[in-house]
C-alpha angles and dihedrals in degrees: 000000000000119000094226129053128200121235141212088244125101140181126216120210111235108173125002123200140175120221098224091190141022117188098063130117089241123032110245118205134184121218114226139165097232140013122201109224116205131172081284096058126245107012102242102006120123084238097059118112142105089239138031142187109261108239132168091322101079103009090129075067101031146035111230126280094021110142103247130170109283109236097162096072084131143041112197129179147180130244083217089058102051091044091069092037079048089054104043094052087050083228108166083219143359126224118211103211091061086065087061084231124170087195143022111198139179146193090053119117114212099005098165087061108052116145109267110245083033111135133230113200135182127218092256101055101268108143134199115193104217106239095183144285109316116233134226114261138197094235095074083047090066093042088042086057094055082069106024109027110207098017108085096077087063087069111078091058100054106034089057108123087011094068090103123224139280124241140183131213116278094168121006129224135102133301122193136191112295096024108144117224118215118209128243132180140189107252097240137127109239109270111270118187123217093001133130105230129150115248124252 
């Protein structure tokens, strides 16, 4: 019996871009039709890369600056998502690139939430592993504030539980505008603790 299972759930790509740098005070994306993905991640994009320096995200596993995987070769939202985010922050329009996003998608519920190991998988055979549900960070804030002074520091409030989720390369190969994304998850009951459950 396979350990994923595909869904009727699918997600269409609705704006690609690629984060040309990284250590910068305000993230600086590029808009494109297409990215090529390859066992690095996305060809060309700051967060490519087999391996990364752990930071914040796992310090509780790992003391700053070890090379860990890199399982954040992605960042990938829903439009769902930033329209909330767009709402609460009673913004008249929100751009993309300031979320430092690889993919907009659509079509999706609960996209934030998807469950981590979960795949996302083209028609052509192109495949993201799911890490886990992205977080605000302080960073948008600061590129939200060049077109919007005053607001950015709104954004970490109300895009909490609506950041996306990272993903890494599973198969390479190349998604464009209008792909759509099957979804496929792991066959598992939810973890439970100290619970008597009967296994799956």
């Amino acid at each position: 019996m396979p350990a994923l299972g595909a869904t009727d759930y699918s997600a269409q790509i609705i704006w690609i871009g690629v984060v040309t740098q990284r250590h910068t005070v305000e993230l600086q994306t590029e808009e494109r039709s297409l990215i090529d993905l390859e066992w690095n991640g996305v060809y060309g994009g700051a967060h490519s890369g087999r391996t990364r320096l752990s930071d914040v995200r796992v310090s509780q596993q790992h003391a700053k600056g070890t090379e860990i995987a890199n399982v954040r070769q992605l960042s990938i939202v829903s439009q769902e998502d930033i329209d909330k985010i767009s709402a609460g922050m009673s913004l008249p329009q929100f751009d993309p690139s300031w979320l430092g996003a690889n993919l907009v998608v659509s079509g999706l519920p609960d996209f934030s939430h998807l469950p981590p190991s979960s795949r996302l998988q083209a028609a052509n055979g192109t495949t993201l592993i799911v890490d886990m549900q992205n977080h605000p960070c302080h960073q948008i804030g600061k590129t939200i504030d060049l077109d919007f002074p005053g607001k950015g520091r709104e954004f970490t409030h109300h895009a909490k539980g609506r950041r996306g989720i990272t993903a890494w390369v599973e198969r390479p190969g190349q998604l464009n505008l209008g792909d759509m994304l099957k979804l496929h998850c792991p066959k598992q009951r939810s973890w439970q603790p100290n619970e008597n459950v009967d296994l799956i």
